[in-house]
PDB file of N, CA, C, O and CB in Angstrom:
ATOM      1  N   UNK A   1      -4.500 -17.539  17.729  1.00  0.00           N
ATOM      2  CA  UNK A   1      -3.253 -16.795  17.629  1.00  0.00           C
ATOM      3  C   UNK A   1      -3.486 -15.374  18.158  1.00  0.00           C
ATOM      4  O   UNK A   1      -4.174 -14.573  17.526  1.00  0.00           O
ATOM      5  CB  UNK A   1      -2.731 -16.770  16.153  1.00  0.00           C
ATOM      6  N   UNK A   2      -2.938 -15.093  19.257  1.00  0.00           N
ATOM      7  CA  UNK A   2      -2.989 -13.829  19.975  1.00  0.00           C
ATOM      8  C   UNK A   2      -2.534 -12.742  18.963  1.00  0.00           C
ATOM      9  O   UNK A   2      -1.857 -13.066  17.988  1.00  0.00           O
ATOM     10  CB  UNK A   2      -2.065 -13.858  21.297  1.00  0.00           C
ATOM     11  N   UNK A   3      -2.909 -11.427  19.193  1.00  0.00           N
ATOM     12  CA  UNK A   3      -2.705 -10.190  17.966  1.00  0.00           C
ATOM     13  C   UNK A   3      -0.928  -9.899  18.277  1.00  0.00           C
ATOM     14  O   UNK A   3      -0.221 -10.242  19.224  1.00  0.00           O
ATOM     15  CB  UNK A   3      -3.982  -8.336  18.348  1.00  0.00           C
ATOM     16  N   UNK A   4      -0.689  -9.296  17.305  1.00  0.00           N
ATOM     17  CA  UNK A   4       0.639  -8.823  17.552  1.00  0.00           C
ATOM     18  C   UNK A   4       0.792  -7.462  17.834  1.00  0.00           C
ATOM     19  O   UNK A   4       0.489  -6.748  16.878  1.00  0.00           O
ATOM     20  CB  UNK A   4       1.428  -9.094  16.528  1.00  0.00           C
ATOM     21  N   UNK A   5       1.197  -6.822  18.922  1.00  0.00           N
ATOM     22  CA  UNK A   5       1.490  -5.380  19.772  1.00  0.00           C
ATOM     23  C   UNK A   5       2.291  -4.991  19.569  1.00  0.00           C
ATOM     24  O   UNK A   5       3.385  -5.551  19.492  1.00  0.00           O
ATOM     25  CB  UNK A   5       1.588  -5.203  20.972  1.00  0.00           C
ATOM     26  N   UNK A   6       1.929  -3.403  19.337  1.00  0.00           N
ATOM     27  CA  UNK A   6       3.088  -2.267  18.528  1.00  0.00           C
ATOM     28  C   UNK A   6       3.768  -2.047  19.998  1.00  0.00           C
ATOM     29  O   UNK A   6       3.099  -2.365  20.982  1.00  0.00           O
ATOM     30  CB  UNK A   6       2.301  -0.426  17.577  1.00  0.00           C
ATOM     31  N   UNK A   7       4.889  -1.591  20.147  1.00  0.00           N
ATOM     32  CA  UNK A   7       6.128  -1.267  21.219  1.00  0.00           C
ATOM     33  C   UNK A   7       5.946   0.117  20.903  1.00  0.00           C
ATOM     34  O   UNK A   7       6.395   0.901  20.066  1.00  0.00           O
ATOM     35  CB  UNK A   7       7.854  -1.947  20.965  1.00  0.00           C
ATOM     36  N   UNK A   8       4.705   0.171  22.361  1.00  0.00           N
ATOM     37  CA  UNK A   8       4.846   1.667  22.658  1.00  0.00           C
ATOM     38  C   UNK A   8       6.273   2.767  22.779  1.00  0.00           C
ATOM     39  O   UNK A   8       6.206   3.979  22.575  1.00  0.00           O
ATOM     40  CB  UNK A   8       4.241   1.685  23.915  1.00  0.00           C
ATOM     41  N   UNK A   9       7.069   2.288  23.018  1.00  0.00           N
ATOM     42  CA  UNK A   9       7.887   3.682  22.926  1.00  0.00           C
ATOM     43  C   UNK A   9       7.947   4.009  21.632  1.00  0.00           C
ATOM     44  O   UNK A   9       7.822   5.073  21.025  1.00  0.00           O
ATOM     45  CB  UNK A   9       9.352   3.683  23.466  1.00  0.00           C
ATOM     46  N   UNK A  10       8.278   2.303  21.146  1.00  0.00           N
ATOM     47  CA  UNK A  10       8.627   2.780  18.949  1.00  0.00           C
ATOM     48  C   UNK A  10       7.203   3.149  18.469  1.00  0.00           C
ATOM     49  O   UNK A  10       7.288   2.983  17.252  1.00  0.00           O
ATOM     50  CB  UNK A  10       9.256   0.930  17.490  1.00  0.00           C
ATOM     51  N   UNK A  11       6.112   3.502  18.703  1.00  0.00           N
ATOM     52  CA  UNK A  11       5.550   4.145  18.482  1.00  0.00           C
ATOM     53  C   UNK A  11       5.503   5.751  17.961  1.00  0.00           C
ATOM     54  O   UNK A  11       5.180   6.264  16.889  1.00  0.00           O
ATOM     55  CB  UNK A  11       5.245   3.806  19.148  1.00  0.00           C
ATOM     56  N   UNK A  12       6.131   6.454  19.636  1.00  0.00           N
ATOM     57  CA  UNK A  12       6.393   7.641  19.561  1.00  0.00           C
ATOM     58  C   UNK A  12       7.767   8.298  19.136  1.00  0.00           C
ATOM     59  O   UNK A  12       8.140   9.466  19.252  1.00  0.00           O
ATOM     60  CB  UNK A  12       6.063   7.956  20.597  1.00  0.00           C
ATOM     61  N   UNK A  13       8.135   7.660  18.833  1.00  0.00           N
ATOM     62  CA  UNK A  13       9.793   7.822  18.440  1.00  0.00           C
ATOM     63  C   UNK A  13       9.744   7.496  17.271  1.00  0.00           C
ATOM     64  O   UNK A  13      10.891   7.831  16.975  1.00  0.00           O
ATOM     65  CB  UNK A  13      10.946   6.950  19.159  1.00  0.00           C
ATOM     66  N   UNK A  14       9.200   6.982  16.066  1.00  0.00           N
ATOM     67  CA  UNK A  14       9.246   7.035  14.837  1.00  0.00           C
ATOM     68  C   UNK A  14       8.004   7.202  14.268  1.00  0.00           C
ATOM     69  O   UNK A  14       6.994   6.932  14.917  1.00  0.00           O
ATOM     70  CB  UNK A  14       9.843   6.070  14.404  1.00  0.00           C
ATOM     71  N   UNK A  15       7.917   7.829  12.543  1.00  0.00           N
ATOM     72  CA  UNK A  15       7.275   8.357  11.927  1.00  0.00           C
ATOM     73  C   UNK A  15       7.102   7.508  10.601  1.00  0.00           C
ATOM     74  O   UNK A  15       8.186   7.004  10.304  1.00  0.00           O
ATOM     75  CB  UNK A  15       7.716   9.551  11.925  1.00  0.00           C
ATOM     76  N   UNK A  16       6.031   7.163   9.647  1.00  0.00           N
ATOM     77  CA  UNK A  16       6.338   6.406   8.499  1.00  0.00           C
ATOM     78  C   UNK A  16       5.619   7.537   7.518  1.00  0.00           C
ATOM     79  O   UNK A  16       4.541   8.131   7.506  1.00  0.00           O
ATOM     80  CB  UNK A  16       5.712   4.708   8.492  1.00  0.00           C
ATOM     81  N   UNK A  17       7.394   7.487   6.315  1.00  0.00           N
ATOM     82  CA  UNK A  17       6.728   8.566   5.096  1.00  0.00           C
ATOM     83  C   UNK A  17       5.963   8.256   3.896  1.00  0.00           C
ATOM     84  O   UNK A  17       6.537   7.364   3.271  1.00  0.00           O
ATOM     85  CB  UNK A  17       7.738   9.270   4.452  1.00  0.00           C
ATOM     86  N   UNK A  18       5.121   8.563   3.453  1.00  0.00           N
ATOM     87  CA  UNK A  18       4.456   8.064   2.259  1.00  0.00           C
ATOM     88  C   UNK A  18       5.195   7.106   1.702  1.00  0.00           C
ATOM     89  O   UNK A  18       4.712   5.999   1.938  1.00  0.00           O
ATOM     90  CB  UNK A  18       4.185   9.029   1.296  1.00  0.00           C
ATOM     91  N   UNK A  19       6.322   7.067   0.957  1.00  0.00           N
ATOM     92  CA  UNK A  19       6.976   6.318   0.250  1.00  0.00           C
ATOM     93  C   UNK A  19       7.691   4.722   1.063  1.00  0.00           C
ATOM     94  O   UNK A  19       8.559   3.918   0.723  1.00  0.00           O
ATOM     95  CB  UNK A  19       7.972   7.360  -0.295  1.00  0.00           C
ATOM     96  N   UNK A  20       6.758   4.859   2.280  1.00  0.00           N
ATOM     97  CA  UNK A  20       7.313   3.922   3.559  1.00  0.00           C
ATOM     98  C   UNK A  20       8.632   3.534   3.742  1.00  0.00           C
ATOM     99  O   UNK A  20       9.139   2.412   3.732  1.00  0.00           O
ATOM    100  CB  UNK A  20       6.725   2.674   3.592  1.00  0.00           C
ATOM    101  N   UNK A  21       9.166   4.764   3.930  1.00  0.00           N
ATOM    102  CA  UNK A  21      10.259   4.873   4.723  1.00  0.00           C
ATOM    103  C   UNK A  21      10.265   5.180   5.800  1.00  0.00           C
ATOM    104  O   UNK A  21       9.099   5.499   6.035  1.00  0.00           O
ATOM    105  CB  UNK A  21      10.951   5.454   4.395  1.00  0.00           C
ATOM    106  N   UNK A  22      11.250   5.394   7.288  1.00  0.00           N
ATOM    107  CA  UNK A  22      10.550   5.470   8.503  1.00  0.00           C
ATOM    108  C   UNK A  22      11.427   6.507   9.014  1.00  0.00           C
ATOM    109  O   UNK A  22      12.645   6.356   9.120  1.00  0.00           O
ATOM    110  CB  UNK A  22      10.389   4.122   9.379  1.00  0.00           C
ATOM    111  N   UNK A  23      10.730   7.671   9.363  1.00  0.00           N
ATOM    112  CA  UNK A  23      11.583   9.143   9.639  1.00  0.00           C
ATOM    113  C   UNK A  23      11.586   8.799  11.445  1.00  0.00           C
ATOM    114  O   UNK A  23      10.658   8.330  12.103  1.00  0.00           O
ATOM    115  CB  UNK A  23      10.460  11.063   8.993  1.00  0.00           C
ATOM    116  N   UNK A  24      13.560   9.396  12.132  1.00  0.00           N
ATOM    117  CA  UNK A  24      13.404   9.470  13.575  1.00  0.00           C
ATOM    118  C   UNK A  24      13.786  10.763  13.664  1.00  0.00           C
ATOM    119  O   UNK A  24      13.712  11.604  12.767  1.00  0.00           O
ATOM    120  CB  UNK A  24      14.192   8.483  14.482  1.00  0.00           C
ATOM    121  N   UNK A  25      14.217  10.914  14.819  1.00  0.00           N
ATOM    122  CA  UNK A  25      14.831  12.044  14.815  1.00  0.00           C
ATOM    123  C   UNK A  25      16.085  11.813  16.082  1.00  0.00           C
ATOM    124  O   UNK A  25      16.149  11.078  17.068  1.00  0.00           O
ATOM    125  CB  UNK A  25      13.669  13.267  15.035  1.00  0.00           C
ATOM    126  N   UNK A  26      16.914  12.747  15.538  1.00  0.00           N
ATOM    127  CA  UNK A  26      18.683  12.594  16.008  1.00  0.00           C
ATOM    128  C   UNK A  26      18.823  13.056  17.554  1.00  0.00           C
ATOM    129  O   UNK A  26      18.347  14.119  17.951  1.00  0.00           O
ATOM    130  CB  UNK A  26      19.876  13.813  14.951  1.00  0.00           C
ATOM    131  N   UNK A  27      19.406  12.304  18.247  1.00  0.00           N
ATOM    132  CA  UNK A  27      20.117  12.258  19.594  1.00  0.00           C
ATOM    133  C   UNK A  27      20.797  13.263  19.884  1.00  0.00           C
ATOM    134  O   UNK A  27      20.873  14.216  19.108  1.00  0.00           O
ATOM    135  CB  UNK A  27      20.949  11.276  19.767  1.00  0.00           C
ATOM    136  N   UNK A  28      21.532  13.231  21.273  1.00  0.00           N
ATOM    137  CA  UNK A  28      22.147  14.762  22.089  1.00  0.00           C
ATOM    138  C   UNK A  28      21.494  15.988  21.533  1.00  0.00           C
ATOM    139  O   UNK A  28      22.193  16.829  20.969  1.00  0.00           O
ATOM    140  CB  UNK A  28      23.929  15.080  21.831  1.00  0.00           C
ATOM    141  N   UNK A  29      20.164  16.153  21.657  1.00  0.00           N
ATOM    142  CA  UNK A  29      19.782  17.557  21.686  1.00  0.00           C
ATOM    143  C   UNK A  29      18.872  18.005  22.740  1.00  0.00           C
ATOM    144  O   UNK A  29      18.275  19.080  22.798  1.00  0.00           O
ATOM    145  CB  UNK A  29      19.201  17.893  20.488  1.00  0.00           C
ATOM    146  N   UNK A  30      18.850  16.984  23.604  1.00  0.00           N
ATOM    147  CA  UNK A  30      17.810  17.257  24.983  1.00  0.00           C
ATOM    148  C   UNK A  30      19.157  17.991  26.256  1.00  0.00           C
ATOM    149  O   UNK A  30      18.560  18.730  27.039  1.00  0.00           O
ATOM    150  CB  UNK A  30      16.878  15.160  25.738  1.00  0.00           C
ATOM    151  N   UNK A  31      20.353  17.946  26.504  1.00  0.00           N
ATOM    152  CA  UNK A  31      20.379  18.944  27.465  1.00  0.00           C
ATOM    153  C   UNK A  31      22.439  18.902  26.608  1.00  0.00           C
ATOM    154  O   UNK A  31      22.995  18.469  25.599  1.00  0.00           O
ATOM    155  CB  UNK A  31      19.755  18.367  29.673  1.00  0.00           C
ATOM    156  N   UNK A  32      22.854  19.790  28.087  1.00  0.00           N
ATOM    157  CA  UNK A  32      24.132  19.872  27.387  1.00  0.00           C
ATOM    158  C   UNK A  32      24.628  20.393  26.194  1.00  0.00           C
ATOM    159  O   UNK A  32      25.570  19.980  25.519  1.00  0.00           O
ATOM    160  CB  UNK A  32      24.435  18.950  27.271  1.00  0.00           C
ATOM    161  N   UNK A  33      23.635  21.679  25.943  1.00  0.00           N
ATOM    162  CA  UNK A  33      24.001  22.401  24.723  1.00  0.00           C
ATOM    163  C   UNK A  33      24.869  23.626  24.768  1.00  0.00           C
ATOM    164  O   UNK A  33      25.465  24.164  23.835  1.00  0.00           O
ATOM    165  CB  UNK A  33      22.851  22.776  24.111  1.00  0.00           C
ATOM    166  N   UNK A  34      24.842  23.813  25.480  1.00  0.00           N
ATOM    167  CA  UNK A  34      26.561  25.130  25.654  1.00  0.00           C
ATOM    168  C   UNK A  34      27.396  25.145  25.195  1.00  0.00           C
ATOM    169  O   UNK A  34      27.949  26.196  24.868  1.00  0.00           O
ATOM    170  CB  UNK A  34      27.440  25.324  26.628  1.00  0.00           C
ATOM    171  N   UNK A  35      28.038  23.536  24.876  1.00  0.00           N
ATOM    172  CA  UNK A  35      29.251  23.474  24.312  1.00  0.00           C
ATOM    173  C   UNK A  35      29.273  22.804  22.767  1.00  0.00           C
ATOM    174  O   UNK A  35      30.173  22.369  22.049  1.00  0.00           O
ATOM    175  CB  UNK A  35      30.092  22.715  25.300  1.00  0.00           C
ATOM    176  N   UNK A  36      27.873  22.943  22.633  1.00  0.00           N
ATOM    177  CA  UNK A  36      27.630  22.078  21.232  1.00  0.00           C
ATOM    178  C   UNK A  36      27.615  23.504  20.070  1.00  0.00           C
ATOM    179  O   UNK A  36      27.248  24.568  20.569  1.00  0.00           O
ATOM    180  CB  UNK A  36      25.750  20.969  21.274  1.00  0.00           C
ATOM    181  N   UNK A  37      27.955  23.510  18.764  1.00  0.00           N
ATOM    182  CA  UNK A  37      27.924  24.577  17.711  1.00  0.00           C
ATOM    183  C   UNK A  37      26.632  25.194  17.321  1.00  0.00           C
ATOM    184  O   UNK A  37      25.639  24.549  16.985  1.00  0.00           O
ATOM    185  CB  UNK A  37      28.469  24.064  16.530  1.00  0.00           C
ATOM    186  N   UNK A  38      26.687  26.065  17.365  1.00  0.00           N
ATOM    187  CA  UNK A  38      24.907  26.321  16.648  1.00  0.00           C
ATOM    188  C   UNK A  38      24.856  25.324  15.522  1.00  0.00           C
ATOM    189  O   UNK A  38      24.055  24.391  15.481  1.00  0.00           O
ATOM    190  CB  UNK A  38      24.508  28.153  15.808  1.00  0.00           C
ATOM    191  N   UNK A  39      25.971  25.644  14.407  1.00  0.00           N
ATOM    192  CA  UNK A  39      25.380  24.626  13.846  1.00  0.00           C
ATOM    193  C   UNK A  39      25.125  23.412  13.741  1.00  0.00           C
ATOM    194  O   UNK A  39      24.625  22.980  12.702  1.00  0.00           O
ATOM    195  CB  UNK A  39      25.517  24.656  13.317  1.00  0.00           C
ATOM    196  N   UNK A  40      25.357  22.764  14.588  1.00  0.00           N
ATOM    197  CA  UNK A  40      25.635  21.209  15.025  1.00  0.00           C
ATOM    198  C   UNK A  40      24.441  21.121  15.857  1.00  0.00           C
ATOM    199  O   UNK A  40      23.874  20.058  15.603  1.00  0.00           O
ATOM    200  CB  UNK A  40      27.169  20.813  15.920  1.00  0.00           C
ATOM    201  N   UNK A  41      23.842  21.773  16.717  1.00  0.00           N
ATOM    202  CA  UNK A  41      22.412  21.883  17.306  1.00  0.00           C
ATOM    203  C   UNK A  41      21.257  22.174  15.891  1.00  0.00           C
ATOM    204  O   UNK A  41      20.160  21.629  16.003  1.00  0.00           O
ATOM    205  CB  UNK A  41      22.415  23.362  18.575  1.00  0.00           C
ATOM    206  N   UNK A  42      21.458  22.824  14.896  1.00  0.00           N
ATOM    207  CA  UNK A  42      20.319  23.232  13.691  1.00  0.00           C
ATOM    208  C   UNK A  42      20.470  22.009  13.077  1.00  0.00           C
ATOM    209  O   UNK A  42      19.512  21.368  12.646  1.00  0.00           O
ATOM    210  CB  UNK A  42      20.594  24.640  12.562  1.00  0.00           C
ATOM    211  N   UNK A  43      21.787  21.593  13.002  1.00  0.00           N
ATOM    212  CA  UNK A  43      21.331  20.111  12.490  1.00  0.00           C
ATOM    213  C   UNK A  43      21.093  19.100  12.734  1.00  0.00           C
ATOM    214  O   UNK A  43      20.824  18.365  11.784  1.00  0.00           O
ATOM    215  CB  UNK A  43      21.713  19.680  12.003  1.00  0.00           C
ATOM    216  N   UNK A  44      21.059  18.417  14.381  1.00  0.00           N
ATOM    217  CA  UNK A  44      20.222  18.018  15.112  1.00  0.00           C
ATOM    218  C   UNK A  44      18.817  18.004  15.617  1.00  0.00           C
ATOM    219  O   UNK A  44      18.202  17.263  16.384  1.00  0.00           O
ATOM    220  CB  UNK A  44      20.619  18.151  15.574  1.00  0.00           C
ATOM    221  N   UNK A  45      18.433  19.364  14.739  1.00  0.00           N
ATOM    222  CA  UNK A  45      16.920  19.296  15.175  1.00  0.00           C
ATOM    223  C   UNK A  45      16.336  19.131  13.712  1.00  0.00           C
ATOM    224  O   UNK A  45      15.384  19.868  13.454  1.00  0.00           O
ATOM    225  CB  UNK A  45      16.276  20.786  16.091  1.00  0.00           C
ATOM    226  N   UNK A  46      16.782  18.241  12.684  1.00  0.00           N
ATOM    227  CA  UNK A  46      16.426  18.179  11.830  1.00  0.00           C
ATOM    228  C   UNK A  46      15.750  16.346  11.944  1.00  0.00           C
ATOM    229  O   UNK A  46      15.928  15.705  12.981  1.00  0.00           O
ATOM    230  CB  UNK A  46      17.506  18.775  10.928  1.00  0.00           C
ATOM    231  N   UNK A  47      15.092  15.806  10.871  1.00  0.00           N
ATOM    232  CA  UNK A  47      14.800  14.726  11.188  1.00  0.00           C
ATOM    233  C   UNK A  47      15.750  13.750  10.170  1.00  0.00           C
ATOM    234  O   UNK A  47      16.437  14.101   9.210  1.00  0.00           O
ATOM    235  CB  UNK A  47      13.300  14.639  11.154  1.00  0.00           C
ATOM    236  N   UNK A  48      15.543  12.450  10.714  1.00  0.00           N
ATOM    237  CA  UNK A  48      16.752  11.763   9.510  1.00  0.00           C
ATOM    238  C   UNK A  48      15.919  10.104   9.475  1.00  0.00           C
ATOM    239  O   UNK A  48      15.049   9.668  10.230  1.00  0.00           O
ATOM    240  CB  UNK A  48      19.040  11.662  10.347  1.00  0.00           C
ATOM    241  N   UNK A  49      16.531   9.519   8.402  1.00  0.00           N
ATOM    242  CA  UNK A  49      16.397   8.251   8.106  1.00  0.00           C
ATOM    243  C   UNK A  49      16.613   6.842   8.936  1.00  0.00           C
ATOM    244  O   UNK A  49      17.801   6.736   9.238  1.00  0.00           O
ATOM    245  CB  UNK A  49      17.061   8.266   7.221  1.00  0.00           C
ATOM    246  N   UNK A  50      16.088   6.102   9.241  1.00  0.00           N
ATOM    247  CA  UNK A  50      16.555   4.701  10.114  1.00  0.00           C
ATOM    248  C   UNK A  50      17.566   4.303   8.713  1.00  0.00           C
ATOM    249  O   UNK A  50      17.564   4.583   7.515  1.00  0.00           O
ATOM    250  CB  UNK A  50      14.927   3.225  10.651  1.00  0.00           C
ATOM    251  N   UNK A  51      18.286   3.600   9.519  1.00  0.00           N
ATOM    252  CA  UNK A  51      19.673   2.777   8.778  1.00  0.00           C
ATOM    253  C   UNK A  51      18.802   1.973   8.214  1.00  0.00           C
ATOM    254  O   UNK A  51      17.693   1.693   8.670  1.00  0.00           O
ATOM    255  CB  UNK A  51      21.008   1.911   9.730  1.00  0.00           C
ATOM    256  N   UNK A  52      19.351   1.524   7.059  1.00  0.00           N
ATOM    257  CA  UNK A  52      18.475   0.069   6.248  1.00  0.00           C
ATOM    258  C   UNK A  52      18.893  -1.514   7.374  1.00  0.00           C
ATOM    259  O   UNK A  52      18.091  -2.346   7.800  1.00  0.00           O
ATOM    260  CB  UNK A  52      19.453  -0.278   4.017  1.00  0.00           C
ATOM    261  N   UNK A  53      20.291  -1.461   7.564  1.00  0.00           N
ATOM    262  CA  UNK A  53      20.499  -2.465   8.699  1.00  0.00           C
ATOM    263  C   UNK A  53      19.630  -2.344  10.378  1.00  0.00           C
ATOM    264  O   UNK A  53      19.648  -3.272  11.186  1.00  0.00           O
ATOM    265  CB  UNK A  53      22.148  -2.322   8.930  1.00  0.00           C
ATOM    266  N   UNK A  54      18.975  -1.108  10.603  1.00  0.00           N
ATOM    267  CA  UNK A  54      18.199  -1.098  11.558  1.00  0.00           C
ATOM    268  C   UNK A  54      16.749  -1.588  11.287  1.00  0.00           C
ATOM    269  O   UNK A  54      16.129  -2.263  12.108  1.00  0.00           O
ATOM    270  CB  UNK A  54      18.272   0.102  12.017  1.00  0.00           C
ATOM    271  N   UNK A  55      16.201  -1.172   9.977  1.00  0.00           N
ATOM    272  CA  UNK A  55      14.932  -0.726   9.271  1.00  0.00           C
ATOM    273  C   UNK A  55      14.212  -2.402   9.822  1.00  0.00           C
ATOM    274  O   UNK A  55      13.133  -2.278  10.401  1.00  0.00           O
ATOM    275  CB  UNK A  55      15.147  -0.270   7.147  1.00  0.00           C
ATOM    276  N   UNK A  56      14.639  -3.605   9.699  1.00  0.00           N
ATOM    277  CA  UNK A  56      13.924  -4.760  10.448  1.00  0.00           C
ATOM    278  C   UNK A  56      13.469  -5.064  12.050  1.00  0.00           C
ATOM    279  O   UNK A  56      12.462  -5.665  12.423  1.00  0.00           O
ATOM    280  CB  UNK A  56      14.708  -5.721  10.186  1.00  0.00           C
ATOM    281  N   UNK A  57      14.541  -4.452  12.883  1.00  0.00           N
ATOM    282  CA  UNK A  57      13.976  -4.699  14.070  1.00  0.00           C
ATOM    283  C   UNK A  57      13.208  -3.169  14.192  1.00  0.00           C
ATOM    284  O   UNK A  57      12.504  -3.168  15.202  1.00  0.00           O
ATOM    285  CB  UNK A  57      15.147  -5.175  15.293  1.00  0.00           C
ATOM    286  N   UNK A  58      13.153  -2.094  13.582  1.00  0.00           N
ATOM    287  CA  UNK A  58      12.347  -0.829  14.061  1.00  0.00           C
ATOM    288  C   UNK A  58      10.506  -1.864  13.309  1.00  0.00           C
ATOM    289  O   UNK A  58       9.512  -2.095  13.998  1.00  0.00           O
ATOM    290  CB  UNK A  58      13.151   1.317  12.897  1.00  0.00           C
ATOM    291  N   UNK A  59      10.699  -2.253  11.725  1.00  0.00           N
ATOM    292  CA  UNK A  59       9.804  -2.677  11.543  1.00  0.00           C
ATOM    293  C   UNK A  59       8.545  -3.711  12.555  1.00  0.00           C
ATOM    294  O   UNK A  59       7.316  -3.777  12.575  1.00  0.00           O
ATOM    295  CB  UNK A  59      10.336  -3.021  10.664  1.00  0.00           C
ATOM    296  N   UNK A  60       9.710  -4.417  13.325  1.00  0.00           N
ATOM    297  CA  UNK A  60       8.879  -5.458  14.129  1.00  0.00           C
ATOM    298  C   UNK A  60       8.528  -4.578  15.003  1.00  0.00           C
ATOM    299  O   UNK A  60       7.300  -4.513  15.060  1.00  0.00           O
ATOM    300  CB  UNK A  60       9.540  -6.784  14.752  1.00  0.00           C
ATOM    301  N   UNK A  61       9.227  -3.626  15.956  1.00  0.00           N
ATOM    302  CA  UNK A  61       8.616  -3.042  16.771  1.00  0.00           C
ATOM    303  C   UNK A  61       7.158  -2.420  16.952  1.00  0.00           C
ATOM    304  O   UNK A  61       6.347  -2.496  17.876  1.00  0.00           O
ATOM    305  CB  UNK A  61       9.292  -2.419  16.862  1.00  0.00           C
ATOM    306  N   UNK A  62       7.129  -1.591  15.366  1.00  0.00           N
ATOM    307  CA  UNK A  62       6.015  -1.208  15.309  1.00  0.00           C
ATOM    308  C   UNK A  62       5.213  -2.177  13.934  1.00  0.00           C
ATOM    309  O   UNK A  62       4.664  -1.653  12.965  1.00  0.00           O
ATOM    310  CB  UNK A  62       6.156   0.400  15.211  1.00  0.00           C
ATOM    311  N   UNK A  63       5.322  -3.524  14.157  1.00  0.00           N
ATOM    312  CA  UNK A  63       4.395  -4.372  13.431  1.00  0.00           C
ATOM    313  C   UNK A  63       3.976  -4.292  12.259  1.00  0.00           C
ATOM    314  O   UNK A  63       2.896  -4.707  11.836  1.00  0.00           O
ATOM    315  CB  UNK A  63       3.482  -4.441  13.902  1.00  0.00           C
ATOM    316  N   UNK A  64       5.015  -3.624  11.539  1.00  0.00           N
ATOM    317  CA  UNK A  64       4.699  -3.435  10.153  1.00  0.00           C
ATOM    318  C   UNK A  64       5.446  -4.906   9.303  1.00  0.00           C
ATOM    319  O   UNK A  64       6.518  -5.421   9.622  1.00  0.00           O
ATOM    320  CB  UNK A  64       5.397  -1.771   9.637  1.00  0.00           C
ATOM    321  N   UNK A  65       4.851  -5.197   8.569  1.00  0.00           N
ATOM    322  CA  UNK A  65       4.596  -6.600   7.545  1.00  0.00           C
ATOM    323  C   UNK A  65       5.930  -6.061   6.553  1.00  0.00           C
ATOM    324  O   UNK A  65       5.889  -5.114   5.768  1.00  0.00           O
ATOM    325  CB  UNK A  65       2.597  -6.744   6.489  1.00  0.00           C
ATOM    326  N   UNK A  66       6.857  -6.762   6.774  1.00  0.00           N
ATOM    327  CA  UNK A  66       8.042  -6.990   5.667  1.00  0.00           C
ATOM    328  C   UNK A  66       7.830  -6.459   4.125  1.00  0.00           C
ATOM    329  O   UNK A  66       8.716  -6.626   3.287  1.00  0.00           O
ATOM    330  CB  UNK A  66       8.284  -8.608   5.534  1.00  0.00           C
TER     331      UNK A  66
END
């Protein structure tokens, strides 16, 4: 039985917290910020939670055991 391989991108794109939960971080903050709010950019550069309805296919990606 061949090994099972972590999906390099989901690698670098998610984080796992002690309590194994899996920290990402939030979209539209790489260009096109002129018209976005400061505060709507401060809270975009914050980090946030995977959806529990996502939390299975992020799991397989990066080969973590159910």
């Amino acid at each position: 039985m061949p090994k099972v391989k972590t999906n390099s991108s989901a690698k670098k794109r998610f984080a796992i917290t002690g309590t194994g939960k899996i920290k990402r971080k939030h979209a539209y903050k790489s260009h096109i910020l002129t018209k976005k709010s400061t505060k709507r950019k401060r809270n975009l550069t914050q980090t946030g939670l995977v959806a529990d309805g996502d939390m299975g296919n992020v799991k397989r990606m990066l080969a973590i055991g159910k």
